[in-house]
N, CA and C of each residue as an Amber inpcrd file, in Angstrom:
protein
   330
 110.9850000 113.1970000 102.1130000 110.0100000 114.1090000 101.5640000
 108.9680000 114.4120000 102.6270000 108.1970000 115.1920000 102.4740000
 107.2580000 115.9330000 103.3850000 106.1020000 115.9780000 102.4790000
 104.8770000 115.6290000 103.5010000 103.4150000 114.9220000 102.9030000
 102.5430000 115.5890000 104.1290000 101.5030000 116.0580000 103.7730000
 100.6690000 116.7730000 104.3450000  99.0350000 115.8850000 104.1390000
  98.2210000 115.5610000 105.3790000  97.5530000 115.0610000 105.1320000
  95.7180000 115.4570000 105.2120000  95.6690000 114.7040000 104.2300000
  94.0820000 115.7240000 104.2630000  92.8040000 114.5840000 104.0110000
  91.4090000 115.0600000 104.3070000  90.7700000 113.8770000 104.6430000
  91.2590000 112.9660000 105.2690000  90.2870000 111.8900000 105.9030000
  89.7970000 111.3210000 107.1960000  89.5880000 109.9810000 107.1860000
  90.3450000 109.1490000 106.1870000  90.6710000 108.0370000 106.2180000
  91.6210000 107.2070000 106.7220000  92.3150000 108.0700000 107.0130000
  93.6210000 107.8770000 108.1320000  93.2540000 108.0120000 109.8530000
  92.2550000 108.2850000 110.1760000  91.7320000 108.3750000 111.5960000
  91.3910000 107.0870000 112.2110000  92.3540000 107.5580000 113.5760000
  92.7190000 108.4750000 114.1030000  93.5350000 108.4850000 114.4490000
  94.8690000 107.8150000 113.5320000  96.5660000 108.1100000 113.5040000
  96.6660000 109.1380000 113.0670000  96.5260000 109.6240000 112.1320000
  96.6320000 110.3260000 111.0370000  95.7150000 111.5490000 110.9690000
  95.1410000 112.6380000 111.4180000  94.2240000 113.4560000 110.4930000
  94.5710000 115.0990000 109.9230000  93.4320000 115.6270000 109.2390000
  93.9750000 116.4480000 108.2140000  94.9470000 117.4260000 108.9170000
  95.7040000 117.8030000 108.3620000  96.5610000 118.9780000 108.9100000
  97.9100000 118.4490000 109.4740000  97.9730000 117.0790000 109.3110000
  99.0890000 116.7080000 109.8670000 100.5550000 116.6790000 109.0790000
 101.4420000 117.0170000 109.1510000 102.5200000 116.7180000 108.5020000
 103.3200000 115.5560000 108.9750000 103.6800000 114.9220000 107.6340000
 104.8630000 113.5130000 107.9190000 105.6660000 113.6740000 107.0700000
 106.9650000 113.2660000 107.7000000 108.2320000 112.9530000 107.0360000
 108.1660000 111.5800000 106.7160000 108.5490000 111.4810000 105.1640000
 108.5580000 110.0290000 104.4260000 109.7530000 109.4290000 103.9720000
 110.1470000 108.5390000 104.3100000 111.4230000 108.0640000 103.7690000
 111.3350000 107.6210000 102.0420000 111.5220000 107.7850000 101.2640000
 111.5070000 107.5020000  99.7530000 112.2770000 106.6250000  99.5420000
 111.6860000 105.3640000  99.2150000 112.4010000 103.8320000  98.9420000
 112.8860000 102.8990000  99.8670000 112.3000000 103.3480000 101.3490000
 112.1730000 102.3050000 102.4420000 111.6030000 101.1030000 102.2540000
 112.6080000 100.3500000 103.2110000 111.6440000  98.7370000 103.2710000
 110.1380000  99.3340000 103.7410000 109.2090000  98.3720000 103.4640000
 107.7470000  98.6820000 104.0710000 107.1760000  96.9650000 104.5640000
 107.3000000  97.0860000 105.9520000 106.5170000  96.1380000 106.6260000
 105.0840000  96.1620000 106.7130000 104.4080000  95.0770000 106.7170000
 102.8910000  95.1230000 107.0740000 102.7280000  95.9200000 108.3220000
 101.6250000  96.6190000 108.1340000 101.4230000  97.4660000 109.2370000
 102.1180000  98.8470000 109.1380000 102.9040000  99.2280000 108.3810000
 103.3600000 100.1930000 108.2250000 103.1580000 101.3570000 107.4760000
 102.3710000 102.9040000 107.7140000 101.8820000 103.7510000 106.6430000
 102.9220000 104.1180000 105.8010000 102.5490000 103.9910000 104.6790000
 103.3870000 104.2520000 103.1830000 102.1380000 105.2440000 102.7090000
 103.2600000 105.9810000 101.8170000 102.5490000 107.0480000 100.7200000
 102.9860000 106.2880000  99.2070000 101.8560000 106.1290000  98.3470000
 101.8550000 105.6970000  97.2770000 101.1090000 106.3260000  96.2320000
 101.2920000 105.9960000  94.8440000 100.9840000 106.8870000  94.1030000
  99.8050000 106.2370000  93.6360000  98.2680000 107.1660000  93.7110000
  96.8260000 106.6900000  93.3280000  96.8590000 105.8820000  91.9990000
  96.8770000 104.2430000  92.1420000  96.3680000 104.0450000  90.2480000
  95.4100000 104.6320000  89.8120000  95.3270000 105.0150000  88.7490000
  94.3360000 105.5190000  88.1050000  95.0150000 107.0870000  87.7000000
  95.8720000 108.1090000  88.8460000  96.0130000 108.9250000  88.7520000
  97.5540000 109.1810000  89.4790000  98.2590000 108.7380000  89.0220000
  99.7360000 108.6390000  89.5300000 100.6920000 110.0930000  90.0580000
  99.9780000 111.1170000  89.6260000 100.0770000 112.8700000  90.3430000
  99.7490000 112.6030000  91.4160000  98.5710000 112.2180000  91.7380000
  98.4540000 112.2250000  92.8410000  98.7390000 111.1370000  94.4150000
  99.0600000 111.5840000  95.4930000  99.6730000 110.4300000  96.7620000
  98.3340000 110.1830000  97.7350000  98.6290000 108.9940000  97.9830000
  97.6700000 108.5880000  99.3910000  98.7630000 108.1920000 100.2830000
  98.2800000 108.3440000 101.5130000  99.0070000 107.5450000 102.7970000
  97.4720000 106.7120000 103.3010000  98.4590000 105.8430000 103.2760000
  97.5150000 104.1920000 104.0360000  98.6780000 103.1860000 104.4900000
  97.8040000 102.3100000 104.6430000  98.7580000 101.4460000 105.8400000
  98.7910000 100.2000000 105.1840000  99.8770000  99.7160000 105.1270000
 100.3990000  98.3970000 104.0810000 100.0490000  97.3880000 104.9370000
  99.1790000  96.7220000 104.2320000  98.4500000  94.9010000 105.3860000
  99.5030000  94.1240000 104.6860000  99.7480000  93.7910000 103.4400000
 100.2490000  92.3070000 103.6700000 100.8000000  92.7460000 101.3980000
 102.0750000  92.3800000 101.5530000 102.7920000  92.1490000 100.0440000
 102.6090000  90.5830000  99.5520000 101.9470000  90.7280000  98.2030000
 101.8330000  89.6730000  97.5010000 101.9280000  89.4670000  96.0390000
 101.9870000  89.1940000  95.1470000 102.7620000  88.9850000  94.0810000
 102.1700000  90.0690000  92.9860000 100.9890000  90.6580000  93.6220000
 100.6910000  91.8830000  92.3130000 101.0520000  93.3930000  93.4730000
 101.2010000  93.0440000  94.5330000 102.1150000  94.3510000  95.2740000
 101.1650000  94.2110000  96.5520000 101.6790000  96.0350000  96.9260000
 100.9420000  95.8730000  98.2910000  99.4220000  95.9550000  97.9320000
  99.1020000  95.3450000  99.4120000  97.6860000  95.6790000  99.9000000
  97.1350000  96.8560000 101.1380000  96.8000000  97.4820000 100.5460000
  96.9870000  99.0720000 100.9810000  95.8820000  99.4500000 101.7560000
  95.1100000  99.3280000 103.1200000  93.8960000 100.3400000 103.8500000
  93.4130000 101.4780000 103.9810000  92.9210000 101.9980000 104.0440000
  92.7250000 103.0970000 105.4420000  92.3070000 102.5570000 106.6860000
  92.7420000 103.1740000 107.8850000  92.3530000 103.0110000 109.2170000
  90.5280000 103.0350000 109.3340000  90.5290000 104.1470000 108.4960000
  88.6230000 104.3140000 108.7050000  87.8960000 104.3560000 107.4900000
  87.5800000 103.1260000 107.9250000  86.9750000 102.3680000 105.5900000
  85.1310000 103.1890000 106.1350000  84.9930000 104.2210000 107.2750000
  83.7630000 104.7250000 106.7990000  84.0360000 106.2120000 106.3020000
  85.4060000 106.3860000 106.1550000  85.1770000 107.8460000 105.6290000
  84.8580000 108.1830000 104.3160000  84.4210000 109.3280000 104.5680000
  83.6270000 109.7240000 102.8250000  84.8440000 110.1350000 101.7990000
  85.0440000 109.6160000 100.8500000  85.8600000 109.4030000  99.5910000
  86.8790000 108.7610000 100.0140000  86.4280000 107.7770000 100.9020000
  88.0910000 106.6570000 101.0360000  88.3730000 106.1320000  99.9950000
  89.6250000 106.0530000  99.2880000  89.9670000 105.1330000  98.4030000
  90.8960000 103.9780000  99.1150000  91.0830000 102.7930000  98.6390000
  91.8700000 101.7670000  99.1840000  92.3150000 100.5510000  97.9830000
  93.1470000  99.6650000  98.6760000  92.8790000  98.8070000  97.7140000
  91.5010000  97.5360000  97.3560000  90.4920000  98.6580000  98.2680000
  89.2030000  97.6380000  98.4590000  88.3520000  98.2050000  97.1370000
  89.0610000  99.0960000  96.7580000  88.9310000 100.0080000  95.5800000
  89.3890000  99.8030000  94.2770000  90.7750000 100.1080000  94.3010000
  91.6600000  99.3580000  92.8330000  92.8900000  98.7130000  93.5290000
  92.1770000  98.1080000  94.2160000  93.3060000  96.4590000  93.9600000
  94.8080000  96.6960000  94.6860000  95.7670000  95.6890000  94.5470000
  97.6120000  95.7790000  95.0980000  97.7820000  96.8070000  94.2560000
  98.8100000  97.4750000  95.0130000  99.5410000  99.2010000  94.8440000
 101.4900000  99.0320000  94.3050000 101.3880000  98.4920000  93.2220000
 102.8650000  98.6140000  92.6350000 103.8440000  99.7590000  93.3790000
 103.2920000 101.2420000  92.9170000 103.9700000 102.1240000  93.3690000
 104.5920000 102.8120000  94.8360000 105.1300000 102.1210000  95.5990000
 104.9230000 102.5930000  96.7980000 105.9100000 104.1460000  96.6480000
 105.9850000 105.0540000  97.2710000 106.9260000 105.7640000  96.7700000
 107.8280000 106.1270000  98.1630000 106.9000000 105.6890000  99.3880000
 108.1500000 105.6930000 100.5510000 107.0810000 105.0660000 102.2750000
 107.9150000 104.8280000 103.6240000 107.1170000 104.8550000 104.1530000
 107.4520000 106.0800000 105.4000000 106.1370000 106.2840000 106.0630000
 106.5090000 107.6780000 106.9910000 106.7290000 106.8450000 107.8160000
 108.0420000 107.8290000 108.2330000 108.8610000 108.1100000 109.2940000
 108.3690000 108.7600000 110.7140000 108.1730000 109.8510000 110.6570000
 106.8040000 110.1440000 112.0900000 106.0720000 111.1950000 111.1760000
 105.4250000 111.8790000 112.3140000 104.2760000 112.9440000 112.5230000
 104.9890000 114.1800000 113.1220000 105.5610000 115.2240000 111.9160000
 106.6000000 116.4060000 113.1780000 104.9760000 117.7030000 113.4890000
 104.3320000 117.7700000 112.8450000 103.2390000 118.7040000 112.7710000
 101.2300000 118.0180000 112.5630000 101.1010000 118.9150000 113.6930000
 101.7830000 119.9750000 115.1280000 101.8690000 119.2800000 115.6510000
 103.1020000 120.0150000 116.9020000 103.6440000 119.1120000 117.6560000
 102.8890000 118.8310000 118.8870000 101.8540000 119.2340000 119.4070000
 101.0020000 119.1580000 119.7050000  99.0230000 118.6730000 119.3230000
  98.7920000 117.3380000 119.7240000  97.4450000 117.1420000 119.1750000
  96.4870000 117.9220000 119.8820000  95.2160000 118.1510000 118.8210000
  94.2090000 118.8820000 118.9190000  93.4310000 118.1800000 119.5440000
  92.1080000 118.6170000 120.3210000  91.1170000 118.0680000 121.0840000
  90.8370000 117.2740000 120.3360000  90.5160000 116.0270000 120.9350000
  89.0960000 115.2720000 120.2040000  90.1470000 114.0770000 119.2120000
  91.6060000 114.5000000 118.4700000  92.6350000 113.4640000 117.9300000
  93.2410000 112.2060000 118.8090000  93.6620000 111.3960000 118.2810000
  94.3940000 110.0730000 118.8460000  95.6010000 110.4950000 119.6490000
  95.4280000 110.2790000 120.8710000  96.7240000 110.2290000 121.8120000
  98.0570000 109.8520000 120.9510000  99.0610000 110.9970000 121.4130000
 100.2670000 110.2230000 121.1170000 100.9030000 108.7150000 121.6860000
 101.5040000 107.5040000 121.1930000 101.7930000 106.3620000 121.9150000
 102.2800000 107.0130000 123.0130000 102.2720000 106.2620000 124.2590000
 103.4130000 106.8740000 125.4090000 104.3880000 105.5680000 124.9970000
 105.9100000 105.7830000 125.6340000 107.0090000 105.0110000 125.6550000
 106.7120000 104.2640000 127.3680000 107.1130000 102.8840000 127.0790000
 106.9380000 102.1660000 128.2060000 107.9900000 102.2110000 129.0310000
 107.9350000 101.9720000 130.3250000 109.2030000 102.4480000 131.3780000
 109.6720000 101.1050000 131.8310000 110.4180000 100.7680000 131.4040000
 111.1930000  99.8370000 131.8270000 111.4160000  99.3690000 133.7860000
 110.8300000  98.2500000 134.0600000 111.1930000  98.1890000 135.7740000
 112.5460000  97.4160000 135.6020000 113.0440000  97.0320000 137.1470000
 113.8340000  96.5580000 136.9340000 113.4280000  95.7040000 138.1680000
C-alpha cells in the first residue's frame, strides 16, 4: 500500500510530502517505521517507529516528540493494530533543502 506523509513527527526521516511503500502484514522489528491504525480513531494511520513489542503490543514513537500534534504511544499506550511496515521512501526522489540526507551505502575495501 502507499502512505503519504504529513506533519512533522517523523523528522527528519520522514517529512510531509513524502511517499512510502508499506508492506501490509510484515514482520516489524524494533526500530522499524510501521503504519498503524490511531486508537481512538481506527480510519485513521500514523507512521512511527516501533521501540520494543510487549504483551499489550507495540510501543510506537515519533522521531520528534517536539512536534506540534504528535501523537505516540506516550499518548495512548501499546498499538495492537499494526497494519504494515514501510518498505522505503519512492517520493520525491530527490530531497528538498534543509531534509535528512539520504543513508549513503558503505564501500566495501578489500
Amino acid at each position: 500500500m502507499r502512505v503519504r506523509v504529513e506533519g512533522d513527527s517523523m523528522r527528519p526521516a520522514l517529512v510531509p510530502g513524502d511517499w512510502l511503500l508499506v508492506r501490509r502484514g510484515a514482520a516489524v522489528r524494533p526500530g522499524d517505521l510501521v503504519v498503524a491504525r490511531l486508537p481512538g480513531d481506527p480510519r485513521r494511520l500514523i507512521v512511527k517507529r516501533a521501540q520494543w513489542h510487549g504483551a499489550d503490543g507495540w510501543w510506537l514513537e515519533s522521531d520528534n516528540q517536539r512536534a506540534g500534534g504528535r501523537r505516540d504511544s506516550w499518548d495512548f499506550g501499546p498499538v495492537h493494530d499494526i497494519v504494515g511496515r514501510v518498505v522505503l521512501r519512492y517520493w520525491p526522489l530527490v530531497r528538498r533543502a534543509g531534509a535528512a540526507p539520504r543513508p549513503r551505502r558503505r564501500r566495501q575495501t578489500s
